[in-house]
C-alpha positions in Angstrom: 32.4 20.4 -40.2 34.0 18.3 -37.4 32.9 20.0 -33.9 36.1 20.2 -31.1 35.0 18.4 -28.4 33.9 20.9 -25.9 31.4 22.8 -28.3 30.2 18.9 -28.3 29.8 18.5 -24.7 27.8 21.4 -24.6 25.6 20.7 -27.8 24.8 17.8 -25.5 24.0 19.4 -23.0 21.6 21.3 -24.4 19.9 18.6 -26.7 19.8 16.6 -22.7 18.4 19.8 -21.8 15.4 20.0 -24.5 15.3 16.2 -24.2 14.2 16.9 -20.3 11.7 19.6 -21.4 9.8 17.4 -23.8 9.7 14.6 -21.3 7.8 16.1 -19.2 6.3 18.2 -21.6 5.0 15.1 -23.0 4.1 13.1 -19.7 0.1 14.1 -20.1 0.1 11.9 -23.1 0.4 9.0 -20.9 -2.4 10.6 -18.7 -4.4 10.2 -21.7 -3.8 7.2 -23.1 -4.8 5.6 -19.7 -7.7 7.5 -20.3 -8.8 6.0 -23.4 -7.5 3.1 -22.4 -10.4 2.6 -19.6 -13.1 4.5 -21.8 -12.7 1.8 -24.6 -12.2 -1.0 -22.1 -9.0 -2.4 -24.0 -8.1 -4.0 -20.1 -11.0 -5.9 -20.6 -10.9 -7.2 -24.0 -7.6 -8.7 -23.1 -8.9 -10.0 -19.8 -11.6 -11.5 -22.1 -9.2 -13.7 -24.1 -7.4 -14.9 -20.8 -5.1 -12.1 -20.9 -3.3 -11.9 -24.2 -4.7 -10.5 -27.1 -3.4 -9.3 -30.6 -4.8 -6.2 -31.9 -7.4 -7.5 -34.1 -8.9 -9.0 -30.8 -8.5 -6.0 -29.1 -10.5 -4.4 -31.8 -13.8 -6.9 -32.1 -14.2 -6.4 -28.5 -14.1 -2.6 -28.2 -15.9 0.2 -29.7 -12.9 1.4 -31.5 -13.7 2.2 -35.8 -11.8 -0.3 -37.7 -10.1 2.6 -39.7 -8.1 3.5 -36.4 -6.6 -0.1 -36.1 -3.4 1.7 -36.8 -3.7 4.4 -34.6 -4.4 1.7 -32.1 -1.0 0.5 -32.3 0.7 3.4 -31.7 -1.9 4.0 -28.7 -0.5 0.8 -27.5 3.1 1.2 -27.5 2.7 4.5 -25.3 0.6 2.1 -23.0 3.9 -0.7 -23.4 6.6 2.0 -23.2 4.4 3.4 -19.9 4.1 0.2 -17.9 0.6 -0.5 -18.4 0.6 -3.0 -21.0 3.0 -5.7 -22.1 4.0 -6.6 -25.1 5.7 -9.8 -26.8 5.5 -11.5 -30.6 3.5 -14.1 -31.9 5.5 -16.8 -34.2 4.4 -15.1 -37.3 5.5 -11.7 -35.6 2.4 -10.4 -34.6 1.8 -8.2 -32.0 0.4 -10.0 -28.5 -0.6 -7.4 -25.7 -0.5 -8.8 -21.8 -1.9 -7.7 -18.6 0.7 -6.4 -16.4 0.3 -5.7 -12.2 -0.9 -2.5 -13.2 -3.7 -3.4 -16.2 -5.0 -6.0 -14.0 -5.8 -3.7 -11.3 -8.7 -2.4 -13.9 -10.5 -5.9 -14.0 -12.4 -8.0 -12.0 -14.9 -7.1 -9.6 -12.8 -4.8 -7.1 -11.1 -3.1 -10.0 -10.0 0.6 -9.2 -11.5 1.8 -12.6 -13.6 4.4 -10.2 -11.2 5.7 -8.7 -9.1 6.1 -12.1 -12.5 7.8 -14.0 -12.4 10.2 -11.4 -8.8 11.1 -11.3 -9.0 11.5 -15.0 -12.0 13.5 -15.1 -11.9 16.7 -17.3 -13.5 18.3 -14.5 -10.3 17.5 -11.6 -7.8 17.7 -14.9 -8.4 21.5 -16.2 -7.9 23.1 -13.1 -4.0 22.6 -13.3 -4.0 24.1 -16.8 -4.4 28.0 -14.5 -2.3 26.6 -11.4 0.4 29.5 -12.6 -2.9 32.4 -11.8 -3.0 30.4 -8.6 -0.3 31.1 -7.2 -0.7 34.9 -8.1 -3.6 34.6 -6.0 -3.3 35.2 -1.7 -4.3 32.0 0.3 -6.7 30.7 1.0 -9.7 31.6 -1.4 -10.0 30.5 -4.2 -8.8 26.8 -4.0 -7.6 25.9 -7.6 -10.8 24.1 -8.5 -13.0 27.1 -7.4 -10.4 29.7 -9.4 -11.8 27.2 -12.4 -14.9 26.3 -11.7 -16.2 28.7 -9.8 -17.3 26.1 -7.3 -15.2 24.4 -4.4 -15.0 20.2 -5.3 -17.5 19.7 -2.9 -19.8 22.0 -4.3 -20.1 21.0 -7.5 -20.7 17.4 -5.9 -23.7 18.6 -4.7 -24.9 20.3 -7.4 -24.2 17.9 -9.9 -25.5 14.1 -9.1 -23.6 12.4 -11.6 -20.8 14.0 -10.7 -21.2 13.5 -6.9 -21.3 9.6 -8.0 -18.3 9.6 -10.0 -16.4 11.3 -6.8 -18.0 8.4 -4.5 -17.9 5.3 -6.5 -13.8 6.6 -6.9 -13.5 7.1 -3.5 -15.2 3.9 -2.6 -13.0 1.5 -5.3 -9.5 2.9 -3.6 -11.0 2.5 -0.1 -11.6 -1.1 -0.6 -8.2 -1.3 -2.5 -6.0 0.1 0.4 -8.1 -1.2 3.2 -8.0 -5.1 1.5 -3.9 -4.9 1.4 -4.2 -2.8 5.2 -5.6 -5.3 7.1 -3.8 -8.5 5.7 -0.3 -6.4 5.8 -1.0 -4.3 9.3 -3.2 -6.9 11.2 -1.7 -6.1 14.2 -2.5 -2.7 14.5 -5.7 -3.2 14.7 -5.6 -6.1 17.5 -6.4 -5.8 20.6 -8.8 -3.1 20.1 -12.3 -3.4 21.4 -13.8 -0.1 20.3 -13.2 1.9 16.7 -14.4 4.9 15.6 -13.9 5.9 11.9 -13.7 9.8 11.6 -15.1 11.3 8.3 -15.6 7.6 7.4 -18.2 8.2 4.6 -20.5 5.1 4.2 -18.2 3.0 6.1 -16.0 1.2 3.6 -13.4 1.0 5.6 -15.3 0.1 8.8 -16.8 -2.2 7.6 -13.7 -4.1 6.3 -12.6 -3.7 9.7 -15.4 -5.3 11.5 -15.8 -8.1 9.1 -11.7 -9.0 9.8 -12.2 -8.6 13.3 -15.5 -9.5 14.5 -14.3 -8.6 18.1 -14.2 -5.5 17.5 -17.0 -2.2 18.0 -16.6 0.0 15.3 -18.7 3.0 14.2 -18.6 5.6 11.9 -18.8 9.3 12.5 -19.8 11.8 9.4 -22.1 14.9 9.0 -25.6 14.5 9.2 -26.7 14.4 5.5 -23.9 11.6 5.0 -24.9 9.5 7.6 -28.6 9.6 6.4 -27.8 7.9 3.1 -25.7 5.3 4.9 -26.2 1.6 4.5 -28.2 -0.2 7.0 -28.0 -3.7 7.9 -24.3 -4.0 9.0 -22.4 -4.5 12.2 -20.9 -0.7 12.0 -22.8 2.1 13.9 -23.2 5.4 12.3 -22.9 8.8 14.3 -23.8 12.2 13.2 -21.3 14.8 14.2 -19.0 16.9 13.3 -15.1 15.9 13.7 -14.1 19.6 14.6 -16.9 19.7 17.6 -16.2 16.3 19.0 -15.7 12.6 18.3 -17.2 9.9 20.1 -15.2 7.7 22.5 -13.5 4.6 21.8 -10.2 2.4 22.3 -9.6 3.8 19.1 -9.9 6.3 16.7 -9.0 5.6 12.8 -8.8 8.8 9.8 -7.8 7.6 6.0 -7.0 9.7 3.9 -8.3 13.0 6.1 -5.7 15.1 7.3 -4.8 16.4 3.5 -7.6 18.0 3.1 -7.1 20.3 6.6 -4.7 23.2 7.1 -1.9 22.4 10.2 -4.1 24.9 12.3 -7.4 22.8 11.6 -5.3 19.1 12.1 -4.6 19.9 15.5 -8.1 20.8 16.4 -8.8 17.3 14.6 -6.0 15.6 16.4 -7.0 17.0 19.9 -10.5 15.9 19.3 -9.4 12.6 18.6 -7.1 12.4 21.7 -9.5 12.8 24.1 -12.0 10.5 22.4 -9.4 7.6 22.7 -8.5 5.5 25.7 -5.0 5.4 27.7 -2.2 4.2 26.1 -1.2 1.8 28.7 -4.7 0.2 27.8 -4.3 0.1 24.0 -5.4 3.6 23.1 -4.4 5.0 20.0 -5.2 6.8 16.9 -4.4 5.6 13.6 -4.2 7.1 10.1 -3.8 5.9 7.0 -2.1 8.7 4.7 0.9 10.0 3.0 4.2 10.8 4.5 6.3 12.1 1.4 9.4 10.4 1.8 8.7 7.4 3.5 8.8 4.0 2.0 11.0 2.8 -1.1 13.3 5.9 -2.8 12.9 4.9 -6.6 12.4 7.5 -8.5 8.7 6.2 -9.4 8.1 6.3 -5.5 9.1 9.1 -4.6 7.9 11.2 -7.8 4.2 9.9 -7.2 4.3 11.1 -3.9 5.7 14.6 -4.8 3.1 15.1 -7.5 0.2 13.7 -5.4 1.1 16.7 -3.1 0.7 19.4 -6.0 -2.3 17.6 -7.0 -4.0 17.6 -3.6 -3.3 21.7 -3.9 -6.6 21.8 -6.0 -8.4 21.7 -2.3 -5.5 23.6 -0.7 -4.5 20.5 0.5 -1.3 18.9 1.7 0.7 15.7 2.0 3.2 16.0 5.0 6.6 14.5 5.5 7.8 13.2 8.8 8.8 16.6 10.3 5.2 17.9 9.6 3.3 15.0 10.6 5.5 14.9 13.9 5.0 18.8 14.4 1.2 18.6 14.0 0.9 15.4 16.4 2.8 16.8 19.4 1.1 20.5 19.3 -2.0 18.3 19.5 -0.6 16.4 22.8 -0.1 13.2 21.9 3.0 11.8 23.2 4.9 9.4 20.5 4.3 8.2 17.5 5.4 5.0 14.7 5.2 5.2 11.3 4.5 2.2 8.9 5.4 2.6 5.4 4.0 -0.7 4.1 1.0 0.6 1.6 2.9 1.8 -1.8 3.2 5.8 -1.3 1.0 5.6 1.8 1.9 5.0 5.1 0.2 3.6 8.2 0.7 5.8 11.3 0.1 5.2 15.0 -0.4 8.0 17.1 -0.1 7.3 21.1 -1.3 9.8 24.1 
């Protein structure tokens, strides 16, 4: 039976609709075949034959059964469809499976498979599965990781050392990933300075990529107590036990990566404030810079500005947040400081100069 055409128009709509639904229904799938993607190294085996590789190749370099060569190829054309893979055909037709900006990102030496294992971890993954309880729930106990776990993140770090090393090597890969691309694309911001001081700067990943670029400069690392004791010895940085909300040590200037998200508005200020008196004048080059998100900022494709959005509902397992200009600019003035620039020029992070 022929349909008129507005009872078609609506059918439409409504098979848009469900197609909407399973889309995102659907999107952990890709989650997970990234997952299994890095547990059976299928990055690698392609690296390993110079970056094309059919899937019998794939196979005799992973741990994958032979009986699930077929499932491998569907497992591949989500990782195609997804971006992660390419694909193109052989003469004969066969299959050949590329490295693509984003698959070679988990090979080499600096690869950011760390940082990936740890995003992916069942453990950071099945708290979102009660985030609807969550919101039931008043602020601010329990975070969503303690509501499943029973333990905050940190916590469970503590208490479980292979955990804890999961959470640090991650931590550690995307450090030297952002901090590689921020100095050779932000060079200037950090000329000119004689002093640094890296607040809640872990082992000093970051300051130490700063002091190797620029030898001229002093830079130090301030962390609690029992972070500082298992820091690295032997390098040009200085580490400083304290605690950022008590005081920071003085310097030209004062750097925080990926920090403020963790911190409600009221305990950023007390942050900020700390920082502003630790820094020099601005007329003498004193300034405070931070290297986080600013939803919104930088390219508006959808992909861009999606990431961003979700990172901010993921950082809500810690009660976290991810600001946009208006609540980075509200923050940094209630804190004193006098002006501010922001640089969006690392993917869906930002670089942000703060000046007193």
């Amino acid at each position: 039976m022929a349909l008129n055409g507005e009872q078609h128009i609506l059918d439409q709509g409504l098979l848009d609709g469900q197609l909407e639904l399973w889309h995102n229904t659907f999107s952990y799938i890709k989650s997970m075949a990234l997952k299994s993607a890095l547990d059976l190294g299928i990055a690698d085996a392609i690296h390993h034959q110079g970056g094309k590789a059919t899937l019998p190749q794939i196979v005799a370099k992973t741990a994958l059964h032979p009986s699930k060569i077929s499932c491998l190829r569907r497992l591949m054309r989500v990782l195609t469809v997804s971006g992660v893979f390419a694909t193109e055909h052989s003469a004969d037709g066969e299959a050949v499976y590329a490295l693509t900006p984003a698959s070679r990102l988990l090979v080499g030496s600096a690869n950011m498979v760390p940082i990936m294992n740890m995003l992916l971890h069942p453990i950071l993954i099945s708290p979102f599965s009660d985030l609807g309880t969550w919101f039931q729930q008043e602020l601010p106990d329990p975070d969503l990781f303690k509501l499943k776990h029973g333990k905050t993140f940190w916590e469970m770090a503590d208490h479980d050392p292979s955990y804890n090393t999961l959470v640090n090597d991650g931590m550690a890969s995307d450090s030297r990933f952002l901090m590689d691309i921020a100095i050779r694309e932000c060079a200037g911001v950090f000329q000119g300075i004689g002093s640094l001081v890296d607040v809640a700067g872990g082992h000093g990943g970051a300051a130490q990529a700063i002091s190797k670029a620029f030898p001229d400069v002093k830079c130090s690392v301030l962390d609690l107590d029992h972070v500082v004791a298992k820091a690295p010895t032997g390098t040009a940085v200085e580490y400083i036990a304290g605690d950022m909300f008590e005081s920071v040590p003085p310097a030209d200037a004062v750097f925080l990566k990926w920090v403020m998200h963790d911190w409600s508005d009221v305990d950023c200020i007390k942050i900020l404030k700390n920082c502003k008196k630790a820094i020099a004048a601005k007329d003498v080059g004193g300034k405070l810079i931070i290297i986080d998100m600013v939803v919104g900022a930088g390219p508006q494709d959808p992909k861009h500005k999606e990431t961003q959005v979700m990172f901010d509902l993921f950082i809500m397992f810690v009660n976290g947040i991810e600001r946009d200009e208006q609540e980075w600019k509200k923050i940094i003035f209630e804190a004193g400081f006098s002006d501010y620039k922001i640089t969006p020029v690392l993917g869906v992070r930002s670089v942000i100069e703060v000046y007193p």
